[in-house]
Each structure stands twice: as C-alpha cells, then as structure tokens.
BATIGU-737670 format. One record per residue (C-alpha): z, x, y; residue number from 0. Coordinates in Angstrom, 1 decimal. Example, Ala and Ser with C-alpha at 12.3 -4.5 7.8 and 13.67 -1.06 7.14 Angstrom:
<sites>
((7.8; 12.3; -4.5); 0)
((7.1; 13.7; -1.1); 1)
</sites>
This chain:
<sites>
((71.8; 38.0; -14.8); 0)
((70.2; 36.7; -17.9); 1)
((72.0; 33.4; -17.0); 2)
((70.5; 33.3; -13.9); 3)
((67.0; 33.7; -15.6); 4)
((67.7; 30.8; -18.0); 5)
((68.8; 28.2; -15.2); 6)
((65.5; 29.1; -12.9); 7)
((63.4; 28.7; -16.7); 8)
((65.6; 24.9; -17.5); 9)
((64.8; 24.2; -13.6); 10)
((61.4; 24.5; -13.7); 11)
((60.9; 22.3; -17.0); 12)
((63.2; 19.5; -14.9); 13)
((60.3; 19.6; -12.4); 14)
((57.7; 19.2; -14.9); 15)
((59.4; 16.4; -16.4); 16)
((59.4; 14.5; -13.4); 17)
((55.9; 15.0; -12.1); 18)
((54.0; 12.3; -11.2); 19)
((52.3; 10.3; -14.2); 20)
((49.0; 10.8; -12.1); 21)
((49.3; 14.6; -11.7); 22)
((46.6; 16.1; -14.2); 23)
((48.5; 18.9; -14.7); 24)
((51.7; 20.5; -12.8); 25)
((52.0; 24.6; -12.4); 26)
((54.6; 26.2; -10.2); 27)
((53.9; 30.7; -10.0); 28)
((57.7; 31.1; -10.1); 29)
((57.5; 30.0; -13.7); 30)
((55.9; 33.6; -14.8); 31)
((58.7; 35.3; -12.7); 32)
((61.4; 33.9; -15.1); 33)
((61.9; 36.8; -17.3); 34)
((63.1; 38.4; -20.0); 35)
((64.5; 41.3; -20.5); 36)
((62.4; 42.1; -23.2); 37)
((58.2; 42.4; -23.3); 38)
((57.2; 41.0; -26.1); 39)
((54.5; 42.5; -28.3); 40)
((51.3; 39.8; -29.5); 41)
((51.3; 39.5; -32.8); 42)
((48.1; 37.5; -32.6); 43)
((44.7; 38.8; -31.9); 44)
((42.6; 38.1; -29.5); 45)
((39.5; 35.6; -30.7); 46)
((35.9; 34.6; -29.9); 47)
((35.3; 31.1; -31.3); 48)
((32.0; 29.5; -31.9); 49)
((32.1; 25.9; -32.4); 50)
((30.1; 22.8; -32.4); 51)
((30.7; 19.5; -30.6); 52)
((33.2; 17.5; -32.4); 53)
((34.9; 20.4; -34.3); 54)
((38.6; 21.0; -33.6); 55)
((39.8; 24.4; -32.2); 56)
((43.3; 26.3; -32.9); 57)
((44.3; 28.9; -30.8); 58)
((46.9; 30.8; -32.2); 59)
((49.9; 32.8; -29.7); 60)
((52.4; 34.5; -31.6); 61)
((55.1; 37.2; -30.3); 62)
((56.8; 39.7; -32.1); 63)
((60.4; 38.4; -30.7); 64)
((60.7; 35.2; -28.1); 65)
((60.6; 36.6; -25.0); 66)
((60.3; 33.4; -22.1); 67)
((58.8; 30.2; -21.4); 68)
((54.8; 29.9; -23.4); 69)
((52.1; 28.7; -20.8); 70)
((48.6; 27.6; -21.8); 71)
((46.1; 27.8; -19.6); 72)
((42.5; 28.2; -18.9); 73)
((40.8; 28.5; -14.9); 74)
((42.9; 26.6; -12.9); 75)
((43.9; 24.3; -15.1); 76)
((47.2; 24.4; -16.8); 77)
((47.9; 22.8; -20.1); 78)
((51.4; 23.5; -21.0); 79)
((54.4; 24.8; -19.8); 80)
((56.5; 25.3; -22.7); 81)
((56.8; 22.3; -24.8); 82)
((56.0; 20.4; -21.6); 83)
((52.0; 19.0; -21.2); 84)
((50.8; 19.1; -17.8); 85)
((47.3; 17.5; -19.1); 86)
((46.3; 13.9; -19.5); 87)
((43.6; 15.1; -22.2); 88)
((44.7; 14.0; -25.4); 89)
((42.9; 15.8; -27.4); 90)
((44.7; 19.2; -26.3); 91)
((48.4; 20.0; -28.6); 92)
((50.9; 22.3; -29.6); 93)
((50.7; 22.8; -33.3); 94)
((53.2; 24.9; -35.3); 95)
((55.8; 25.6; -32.2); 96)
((59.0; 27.9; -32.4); 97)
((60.8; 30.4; -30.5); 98)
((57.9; 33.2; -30.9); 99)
((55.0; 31.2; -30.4); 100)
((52.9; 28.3; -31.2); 101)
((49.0; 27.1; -31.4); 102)
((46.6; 25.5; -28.9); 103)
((44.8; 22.6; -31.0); 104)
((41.5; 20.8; -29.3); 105)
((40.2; 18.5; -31.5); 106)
((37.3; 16.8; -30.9); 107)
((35.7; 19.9; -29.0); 108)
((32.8; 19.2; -26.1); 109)
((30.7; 21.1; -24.4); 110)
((33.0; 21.4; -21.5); 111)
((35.5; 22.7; -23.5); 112)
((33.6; 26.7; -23.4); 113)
((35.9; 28.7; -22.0); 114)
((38.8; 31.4; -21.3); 115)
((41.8; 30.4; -22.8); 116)
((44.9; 32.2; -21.9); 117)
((48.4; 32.4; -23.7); 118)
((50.7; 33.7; -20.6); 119)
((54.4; 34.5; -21.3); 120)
((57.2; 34.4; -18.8); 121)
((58.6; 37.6; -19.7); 122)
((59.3; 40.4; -17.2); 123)
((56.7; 42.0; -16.9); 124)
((54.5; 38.5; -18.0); 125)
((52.1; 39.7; -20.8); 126)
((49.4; 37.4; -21.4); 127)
((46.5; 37.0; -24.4); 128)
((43.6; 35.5; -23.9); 129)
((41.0; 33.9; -26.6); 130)
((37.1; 32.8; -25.8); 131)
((35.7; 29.4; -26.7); 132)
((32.2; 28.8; -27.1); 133)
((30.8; 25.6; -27.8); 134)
((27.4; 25.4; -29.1); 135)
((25.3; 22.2; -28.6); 136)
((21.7; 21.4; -29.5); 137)
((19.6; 21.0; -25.9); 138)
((19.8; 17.9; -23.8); 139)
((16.4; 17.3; -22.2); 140)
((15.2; 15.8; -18.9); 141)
((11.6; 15.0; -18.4); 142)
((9.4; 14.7; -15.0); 143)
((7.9; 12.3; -15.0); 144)
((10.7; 11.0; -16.7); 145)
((8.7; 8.3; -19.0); 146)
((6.2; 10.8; -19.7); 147)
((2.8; 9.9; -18.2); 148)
((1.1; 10.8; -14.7); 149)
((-1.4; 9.4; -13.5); 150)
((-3.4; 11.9; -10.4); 151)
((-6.1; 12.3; -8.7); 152)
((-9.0; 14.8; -9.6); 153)
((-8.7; 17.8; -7.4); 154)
((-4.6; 17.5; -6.7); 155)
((-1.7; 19.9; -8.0); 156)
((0.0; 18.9; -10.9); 157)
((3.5; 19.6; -12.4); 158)
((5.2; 18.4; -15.2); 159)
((8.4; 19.8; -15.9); 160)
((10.9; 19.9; -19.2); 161)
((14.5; 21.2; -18.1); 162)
((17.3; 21.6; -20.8); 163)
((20.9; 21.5; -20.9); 164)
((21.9; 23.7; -24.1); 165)
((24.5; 26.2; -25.6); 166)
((22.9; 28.7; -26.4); 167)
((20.1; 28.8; -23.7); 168)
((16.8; 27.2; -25.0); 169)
((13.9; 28.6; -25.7); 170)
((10.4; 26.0; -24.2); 171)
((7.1; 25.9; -25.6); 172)
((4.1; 24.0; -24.1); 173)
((0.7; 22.8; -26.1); 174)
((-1.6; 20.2; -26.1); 175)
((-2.8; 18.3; -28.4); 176)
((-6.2; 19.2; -29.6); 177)
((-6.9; 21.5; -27.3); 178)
((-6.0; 24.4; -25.7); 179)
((-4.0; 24.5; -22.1); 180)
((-5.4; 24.7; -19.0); 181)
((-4.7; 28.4; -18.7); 182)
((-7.5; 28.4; -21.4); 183)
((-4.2; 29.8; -23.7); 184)
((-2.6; 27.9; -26.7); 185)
((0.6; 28.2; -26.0); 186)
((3.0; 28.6; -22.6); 187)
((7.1; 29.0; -22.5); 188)
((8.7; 27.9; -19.7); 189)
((10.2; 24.9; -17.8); 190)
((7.3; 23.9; -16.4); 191)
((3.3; 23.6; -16.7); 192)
((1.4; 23.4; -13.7); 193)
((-2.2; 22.9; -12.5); 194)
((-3.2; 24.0; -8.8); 195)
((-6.0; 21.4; -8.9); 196)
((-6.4; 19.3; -12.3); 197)
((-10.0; 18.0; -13.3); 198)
((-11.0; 15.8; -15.5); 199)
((-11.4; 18.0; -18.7); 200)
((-7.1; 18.3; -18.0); 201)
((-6.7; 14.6; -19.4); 202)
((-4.6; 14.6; -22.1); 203)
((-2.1; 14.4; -24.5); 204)
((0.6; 17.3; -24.2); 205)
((4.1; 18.4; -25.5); 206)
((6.7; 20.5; -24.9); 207)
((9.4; 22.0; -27.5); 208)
((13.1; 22.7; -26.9); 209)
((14.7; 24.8; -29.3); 210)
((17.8; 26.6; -29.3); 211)
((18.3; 26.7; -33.2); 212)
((21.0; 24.2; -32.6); 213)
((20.2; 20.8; -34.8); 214)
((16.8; 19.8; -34.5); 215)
((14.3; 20.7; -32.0); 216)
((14.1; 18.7; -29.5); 217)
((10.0; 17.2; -28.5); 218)
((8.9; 15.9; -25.2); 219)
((5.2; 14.3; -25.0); 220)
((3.4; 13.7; -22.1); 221)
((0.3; 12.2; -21.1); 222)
((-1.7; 13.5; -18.2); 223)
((-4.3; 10.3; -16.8); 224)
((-7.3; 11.9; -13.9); 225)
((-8.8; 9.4; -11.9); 226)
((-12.3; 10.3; -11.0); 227)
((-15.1; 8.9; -9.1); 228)
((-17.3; 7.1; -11.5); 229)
((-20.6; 9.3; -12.8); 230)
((-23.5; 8.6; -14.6); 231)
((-25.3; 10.3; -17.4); 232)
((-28.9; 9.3; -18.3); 233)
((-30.3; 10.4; -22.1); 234)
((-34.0; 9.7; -19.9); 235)
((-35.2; 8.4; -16.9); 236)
((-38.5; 7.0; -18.5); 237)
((-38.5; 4.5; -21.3); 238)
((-41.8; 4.2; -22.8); 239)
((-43.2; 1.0; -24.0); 240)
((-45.8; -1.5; -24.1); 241)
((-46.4; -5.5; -24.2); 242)
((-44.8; -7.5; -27.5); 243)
((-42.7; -4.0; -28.2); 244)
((-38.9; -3.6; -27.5); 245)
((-37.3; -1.2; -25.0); 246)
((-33.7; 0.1; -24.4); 247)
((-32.4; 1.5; -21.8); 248)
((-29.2; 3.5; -21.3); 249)
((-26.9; 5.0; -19.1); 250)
((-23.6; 7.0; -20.0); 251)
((-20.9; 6.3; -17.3); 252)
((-17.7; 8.2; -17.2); 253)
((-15.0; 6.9; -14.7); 254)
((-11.1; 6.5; -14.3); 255)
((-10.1; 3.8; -13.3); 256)
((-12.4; 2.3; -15.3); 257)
((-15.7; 1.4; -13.3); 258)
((-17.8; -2.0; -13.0); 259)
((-21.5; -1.0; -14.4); 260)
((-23.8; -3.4; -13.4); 261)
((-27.3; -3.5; -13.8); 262)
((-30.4; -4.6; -11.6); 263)
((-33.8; -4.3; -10.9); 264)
((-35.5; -2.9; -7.9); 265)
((-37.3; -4.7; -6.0); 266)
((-35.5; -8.1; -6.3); 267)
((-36.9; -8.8; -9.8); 268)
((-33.9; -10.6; -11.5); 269)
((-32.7; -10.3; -14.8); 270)
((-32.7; -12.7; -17.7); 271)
((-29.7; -12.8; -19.6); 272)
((-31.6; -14.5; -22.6); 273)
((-34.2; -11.8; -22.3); 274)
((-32.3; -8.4; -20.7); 275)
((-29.3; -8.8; -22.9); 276)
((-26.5; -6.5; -21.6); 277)
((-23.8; -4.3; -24.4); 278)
((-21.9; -1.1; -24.2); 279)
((-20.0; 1.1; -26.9); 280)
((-17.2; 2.9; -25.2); 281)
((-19.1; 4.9; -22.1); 282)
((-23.2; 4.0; -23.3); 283)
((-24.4; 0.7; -21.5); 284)
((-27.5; -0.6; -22.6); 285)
((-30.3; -3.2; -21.7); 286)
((-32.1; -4.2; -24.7); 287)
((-35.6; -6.2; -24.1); 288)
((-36.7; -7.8; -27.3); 289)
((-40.3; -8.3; -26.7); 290)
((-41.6; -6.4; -23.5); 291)
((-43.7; -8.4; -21.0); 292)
((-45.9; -6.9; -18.2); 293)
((-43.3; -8.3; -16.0); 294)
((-40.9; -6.6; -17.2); 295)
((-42.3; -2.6; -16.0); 296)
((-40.6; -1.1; -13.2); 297)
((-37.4; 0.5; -12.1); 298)
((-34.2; -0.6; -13.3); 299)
((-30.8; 0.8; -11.3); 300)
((-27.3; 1.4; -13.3); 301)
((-24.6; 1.1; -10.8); 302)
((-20.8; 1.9; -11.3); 303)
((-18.2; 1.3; -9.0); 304)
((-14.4; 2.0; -8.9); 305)
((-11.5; 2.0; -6.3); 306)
((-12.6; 6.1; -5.7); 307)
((-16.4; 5.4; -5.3); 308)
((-20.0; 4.5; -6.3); 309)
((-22.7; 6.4; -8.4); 310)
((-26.1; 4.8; -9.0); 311)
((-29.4; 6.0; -11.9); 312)
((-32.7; 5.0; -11.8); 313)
((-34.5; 4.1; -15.2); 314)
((-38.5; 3.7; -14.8); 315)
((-39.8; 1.3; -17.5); 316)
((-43.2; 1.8; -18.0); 317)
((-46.5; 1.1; -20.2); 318)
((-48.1; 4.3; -19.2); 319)
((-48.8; 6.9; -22.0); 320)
((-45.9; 9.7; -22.6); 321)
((-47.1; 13.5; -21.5); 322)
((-50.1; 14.4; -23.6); 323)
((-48.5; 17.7; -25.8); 324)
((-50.8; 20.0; -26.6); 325)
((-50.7; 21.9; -30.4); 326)
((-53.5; 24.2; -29.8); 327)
((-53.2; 28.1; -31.0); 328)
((-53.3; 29.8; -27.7); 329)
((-55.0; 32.2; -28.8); 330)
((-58.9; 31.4; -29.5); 331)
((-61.0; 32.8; -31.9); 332)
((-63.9; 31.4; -30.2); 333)
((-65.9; 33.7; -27.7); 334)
((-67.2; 31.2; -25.3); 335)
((-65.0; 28.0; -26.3); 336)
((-61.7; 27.2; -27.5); 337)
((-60.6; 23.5; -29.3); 338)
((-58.0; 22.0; -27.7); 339)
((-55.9; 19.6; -30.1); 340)
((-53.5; 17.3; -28.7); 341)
((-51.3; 14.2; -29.4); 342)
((-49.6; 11.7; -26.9); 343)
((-47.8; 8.4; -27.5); 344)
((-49.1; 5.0; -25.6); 345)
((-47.8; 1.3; -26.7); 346)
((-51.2; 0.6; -25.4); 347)
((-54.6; 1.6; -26.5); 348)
((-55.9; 4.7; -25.3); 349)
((-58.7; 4.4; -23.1); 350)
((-59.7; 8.1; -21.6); 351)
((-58.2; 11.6; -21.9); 352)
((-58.8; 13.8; -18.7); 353)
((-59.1; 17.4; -19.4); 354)
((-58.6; 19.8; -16.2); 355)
((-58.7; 23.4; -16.6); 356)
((-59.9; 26.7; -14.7); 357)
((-59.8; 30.6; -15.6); 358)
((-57.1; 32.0; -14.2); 359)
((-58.7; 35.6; -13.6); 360)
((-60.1; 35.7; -9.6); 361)
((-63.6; 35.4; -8.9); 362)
((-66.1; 38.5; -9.9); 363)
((-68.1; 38.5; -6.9); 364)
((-64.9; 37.4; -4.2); 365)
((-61.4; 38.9; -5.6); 366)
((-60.0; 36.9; -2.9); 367)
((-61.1; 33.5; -3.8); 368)
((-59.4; 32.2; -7.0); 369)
((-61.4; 30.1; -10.0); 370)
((-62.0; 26.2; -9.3); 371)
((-60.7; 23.7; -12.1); 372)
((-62.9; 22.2; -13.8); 373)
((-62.7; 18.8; -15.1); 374)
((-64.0; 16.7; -18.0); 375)
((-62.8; 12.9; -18.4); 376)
((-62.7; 12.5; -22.5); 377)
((-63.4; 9.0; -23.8); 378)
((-61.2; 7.6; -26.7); 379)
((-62.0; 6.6; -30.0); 380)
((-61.5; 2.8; -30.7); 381)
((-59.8; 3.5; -34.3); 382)
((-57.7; 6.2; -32.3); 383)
((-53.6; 5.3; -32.9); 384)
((-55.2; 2.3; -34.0); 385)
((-51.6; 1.6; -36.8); 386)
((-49.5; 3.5; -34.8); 387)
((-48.3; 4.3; -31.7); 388)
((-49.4; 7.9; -31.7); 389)
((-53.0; 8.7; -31.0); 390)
((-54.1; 12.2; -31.6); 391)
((-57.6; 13.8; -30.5); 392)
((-59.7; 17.1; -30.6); 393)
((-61.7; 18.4; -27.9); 394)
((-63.9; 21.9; -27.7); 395)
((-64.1; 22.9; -24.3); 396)
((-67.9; 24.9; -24.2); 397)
((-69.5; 27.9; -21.2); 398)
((-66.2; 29.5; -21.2); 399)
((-65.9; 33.3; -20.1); 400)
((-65.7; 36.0; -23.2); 401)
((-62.2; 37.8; -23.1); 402)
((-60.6; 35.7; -20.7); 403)
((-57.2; 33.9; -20.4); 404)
((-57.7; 29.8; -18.8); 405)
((-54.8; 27.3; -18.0); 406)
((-55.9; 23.6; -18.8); 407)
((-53.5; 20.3; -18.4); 408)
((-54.8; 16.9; -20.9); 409)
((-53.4; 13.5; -19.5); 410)
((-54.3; 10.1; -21.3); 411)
((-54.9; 6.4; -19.6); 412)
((-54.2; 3.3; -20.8); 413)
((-54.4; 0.0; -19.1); 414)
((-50.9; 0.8; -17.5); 415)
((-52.7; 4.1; -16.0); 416)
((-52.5; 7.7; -16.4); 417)
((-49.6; 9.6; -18.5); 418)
((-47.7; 12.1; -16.0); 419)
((-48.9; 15.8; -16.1); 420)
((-47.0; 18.3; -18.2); 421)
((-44.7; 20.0; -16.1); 422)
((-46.6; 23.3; -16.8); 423)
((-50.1; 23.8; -17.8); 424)
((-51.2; 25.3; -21.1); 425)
((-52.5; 28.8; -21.4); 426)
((-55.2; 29.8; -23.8); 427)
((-57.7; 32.7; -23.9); 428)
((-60.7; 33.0; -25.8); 429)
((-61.6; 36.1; -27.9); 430)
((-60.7; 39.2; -26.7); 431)
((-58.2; 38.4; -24.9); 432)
((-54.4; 36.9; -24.8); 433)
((-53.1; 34.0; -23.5); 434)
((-49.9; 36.0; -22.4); 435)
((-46.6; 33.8; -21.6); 436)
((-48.1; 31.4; -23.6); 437)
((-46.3; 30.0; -26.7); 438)
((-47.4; 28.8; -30.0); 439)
((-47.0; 25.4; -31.5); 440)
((-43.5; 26.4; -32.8); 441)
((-42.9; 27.3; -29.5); 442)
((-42.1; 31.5; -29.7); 443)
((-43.4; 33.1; -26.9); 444)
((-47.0; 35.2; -27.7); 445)
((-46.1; 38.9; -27.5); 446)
((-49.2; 40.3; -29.3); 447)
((-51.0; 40.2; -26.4); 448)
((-49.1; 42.6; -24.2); 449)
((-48.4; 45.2; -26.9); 450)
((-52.4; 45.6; -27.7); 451)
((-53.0; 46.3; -23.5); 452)
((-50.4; 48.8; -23.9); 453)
((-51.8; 50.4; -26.9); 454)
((-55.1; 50.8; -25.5); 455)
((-53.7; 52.1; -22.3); 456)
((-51.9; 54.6; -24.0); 457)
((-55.1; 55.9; -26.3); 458)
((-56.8; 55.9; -23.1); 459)
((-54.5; 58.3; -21.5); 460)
((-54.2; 60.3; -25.0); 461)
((-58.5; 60.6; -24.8); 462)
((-57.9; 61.8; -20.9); 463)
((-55.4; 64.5; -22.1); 464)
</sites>
C-alpha cells in the first residue's frame, strides 16, 4: 500500500516537471491525498512577521519525522510542490531542505508580499502550518488636483482630496498656512477638505500630512485660487484741495483674475498724462495732481473690469472747505449765550461762516409748533488760516433762552462755495441745563445731565412723601 502511495507522490512531481514554462504555478488536489502513514508533528511555530520593503523573509517548516510531499502555498497561489517551483518569481526559494522540512526564503520583500503563508504536508490526514507576513511601507500619496492648485469660482463647492496607499493605515492631517481652516478650526483629519461654497477669504496656501510612522511623513501642498468679480474700496470719496496745491486720489481694487483699473473723468473732461500721472502699489491705484488747477475740480470715476464683471467709484475733487468741526464745551456756563469755537480746513481763503441754530424745546405759547432756526452769516478775518491751511474762529451766539438745550450746524465759504453740513448738528445748552446726547471735544458722551434730572426727581418725590 505504501508503494502505491509513493508511485501517485513520483507521478505527480513528473507532471510538475513537465508543465508548461508559461504556467505561473502548477497545483493538482490529489497531491495532499498522497499520504503517509504517519501524521507528522510541527516542530516549528507558527510566526507573525513584520517587515519592511526590501527585507528578506524565511519561513521555517520543520516536522518531527518526514511524513509526505512539502507544499508552499499562500491564497491560490502555489509556490512549491516538493523540491519542484511552480512560480516564475525569483525572489521566492527553498533554503535549508531535507526529509523533515525546509524554509520559505523571499528576498527582496514588497508590499504585495503581506500575507498567509501556508506549509501543507501530504500526509494522511494533511496537517498544515501556517505563518503571517506583514509588510510595512511608508504611505504612497495621490493628490486631487493632482499638481496641487485649483483655481474656482467664488460661491462653488470645493474639494481637495489626499488618499494614501500605506502599511499600516495612515493617519491625515489638514492646515493652512497662516491661518486657520475654513471650519474656523486649526486642524482637520481626513482624506479630504471640503467647502460647500468657497469665498474669497478661502484663498490660500494649504497642506496635508500623511503619517503612518513608517519613514518620513509624507506632505502634500495645495494652493486654492478664487476668482471674484472685481471690487473697489475707497479711503474717501472727497479729496480736498485748492489751486497751486497737490491732490491724490485713491481707490483700493481687489479682483481675481486680475482686473483693468482705469481711470476717467465725468463729464468728458480728459486726462493729462503729464499732469494726472497714474501708479499703483499692489491693490491702491492712485492719481496724483502736482499743482491743482480750477480745471481740474470735479468727479473722477475708478473703473475695474475682469472676465466676471465691472465695479465703478466716484471720487469728488473739490476746492470747497472740509466740514466745519465744532470744539465747543456743550455745556455752557453762560445764561443767555454760549461761544461756539470751531475749526475747518479750506485750500482757499475763508470768506464767511454761516451759523444756523434753533432751541430745540417747543414753543411756550404753541406746544405744537416747534422753534424756528435762526441764522447768522459770520464774516472771516483776513489774517484767518492766513500760513496755513486751517482757519479757526470764535463766535458767541447772544438772546439765548436760560436753562435751555439748542442744536446749531457752522458751515464755511470759500470761493469754491459752501463746506457740506455736518452730518448731525451740535447740541449745546446754556446754564441750567444739559446738552444731553451731546459729546465733549474728546468725544465721551455727556451723562451729567441725565443723572442731575433724576436726582431732582427723586428729592422731589422724597419732599412729597
């Protein structure tokens, strides 16, 4: 019987010998069913190999007494059968071979190489022992975009992804450089980061990390581009100035794609490029006029244009004095006047001051019929700003009520015309009473008022009681 055995055993290593040379491997079932008569006892344990790319592997199988034909295997792929190779793979031999056993040697190991590996003997029954091979390799990256950079449109979703082939898994970190994300957060694992619609304050430079703890981490950097329609940012929409002075104007324009700024006067006027010489310093254009001219007051338009649209600012250029700014106390300690103190700036002589103001408490006799301003047209002192540009002035308004609060607004004229009004009027009282809502020249809010009302309305109430 034994015999019988051996001559299936010989049989199937004739087969194997004549497989084709193209035949990765060759594997026949009836190979385990040729037995002997003994079950052999491992004398090898089972293992659990960690390895890195380019390391060689030995897998030991070693029996107690020979006991059949030794097959190396692992999936569905078999490696040997016997001393016979069914593999084309070089890199897998038989090291240290006899009748109870022998080694599986993979040199040059890859990633493909993790896996089951199992020692099966032909004995009857076949006994079989089975080692692990892990392969550890540091994290092979893909990018999307794949080089890095996307360029989108303000308002759309955006995605950008890091996926990584690694043993073990690893681990991916998102940041941005100089910034936070925009999940407000500074950090984010995952595959990927994602915006449901991306804005302009988006744009940037970010990164993400993949780190197994194999070799060095592995670093990814992206830059995000937003296109946006182009918009414009004025410092003022009034330049100030006044024949033989200079003027600049300015307009901050932000924009991607880069826009076209041009600039133009209203009107038709044209521009000299000898005399409204054009600059600009990153997103600031300017107009700089050298020595103003009459000719040159009026409105001048800054335009940007792009591919996504067109935004357009007014700047007014005029000779006009600035808004007269009142320093006055608020609070008078006159009964029936109060001094007004003011200063304005004009790039042209002063000519007249006009003082408008009006009580703002209803009329004794008619409750219903509210105070009329009054007005008093000021004339200006020759010598007044005379070495500068500034011009400063003092003015007692007389017959005012005792104890009352008034409202007053000061313009100035020069021979460009009258400065625009303040955009509120100035509250002032004269003794006795508060100029409430008011603010003082350093500009806190004048409380004092309102706390002595509610004094005396409380030691009236105490006198009642």
């Amino acid at each position: 019987m034994a015999s019988r055995l051996w001559l299936l055993v010989v049989a199937q290593l004739l087969l194997l010998a004549a497989a084709a040379p193209g035949d990765d491997y060759f594997y026949d079932e009836e190979v385990e069913e040729v037995a002997s008569t003994h079950v052999p006892r491992f004398t090898t344990e089972p293992l659990q190999l960690n390895a890195m790319p380019g390391d060689t592997v030995t897998l030991p199988c070693y029996m107690d007494k020979a006991a059949g034909v030794i097959i190396w295997r692992s999936g569905s792929k078999v490696f040997f059968t016997g001393s016979f190779t069914n593999s084309k793979d070089t890199r897998v031999k038989l090291s240290q071979s006899g009748p109870k056993g022998n080694s599986l040697v993979i040199t040059d190991v890859r990633p493909q190489d993790s896996g089951t590996y199992e020692c099966l003997i032909s004995s009857s029954p076949p006994v079989s022992l089975h080692h692990v091979v892990n392969i550890k390799y540091a994290p092979v990256v893909t990018t999307d975009p794949a080089q890095g950079v996307l360029v989108i449109r303000q308002g759309q979703p955006v995605r950008l992804s890091c996926t990584a082939d690694a043993n073990p898994p690893a681990t991916i970190t998102w940041t941005r450089k100089g910034g936070v994300l925009p999940n407000g957060e500074q950090k984010l694992e995952g595959e990927t980061l994602e915006v449901a619609a991306v804005d302009r304050s988006h744009m940037g430079s970010y990164t993400c990390t993949v780190d197994n703890g194999v070799g060095k981490a592995v670093v990814k950097d992206f830059r995000l581009e937003v296109n946006f329609a182009p918009e414009i940012e004025l410092m003022t929409n009034t330049v100030h100035t006044g024949a033989g002075f200079e003027a600049q104007l300015m307009c901050k324009v932000r924009g991607q794609p880069l826009p076209k700024v041009r600039w133009s006067r209203t009107g038709g006027a044209t521009l000299d490029d000898q005399h409204h010489v054009e600059r600009h310093e990153g997103d600031d254009y300017y107009i700089n006029i050298d020595k103003v001219m009459d000719s040159d007051m009026g409105l001048y338009s800054c335009r940007a244009e792009s591919s996504l649209g067109t935004a357009a600012a007014a700047i007014e250029v005029t000779g006009k004095p600035t808004p007269v700014v009142v320093s006055s106390d608020p609070n008078g300690q006159e009964k029936n006047s109060f001094t007004l103190n003011w200063s304005v700036e004009s790039y042209s002589p002063v000519k007249e001051y006009k003082v408008i103001y009006k009580n703002t408490q209803v009329n004794g006799t008619n409750p219903e019929v509210q105070q009329q301003w009054e007005q008093v047209i000021v004339a200006a002192p020759r010598t007044d700003g005379a070495n500068s540009v500034l011009y400063k002035y003092t003015y007692a308004l007389r017959d005012l009520q005792p104890a009352s609060v008034y409202e007053g607004v000061v313009t100035a004229r020069n021979k460009y015309g009258w400065s625009r009004e303040p955009t509120e009027p100035f509250r002032f009282s004269t003794l006795g009473a508060q100029a409430l809502g008011s603010k003082d020249p350093n500009g806190a809010s004048t409380l004092r008022g309102g706390l002595l009302s509610s004094l005396a309305a409380l030691c009236a109430l105490l006198v009642v009681l």
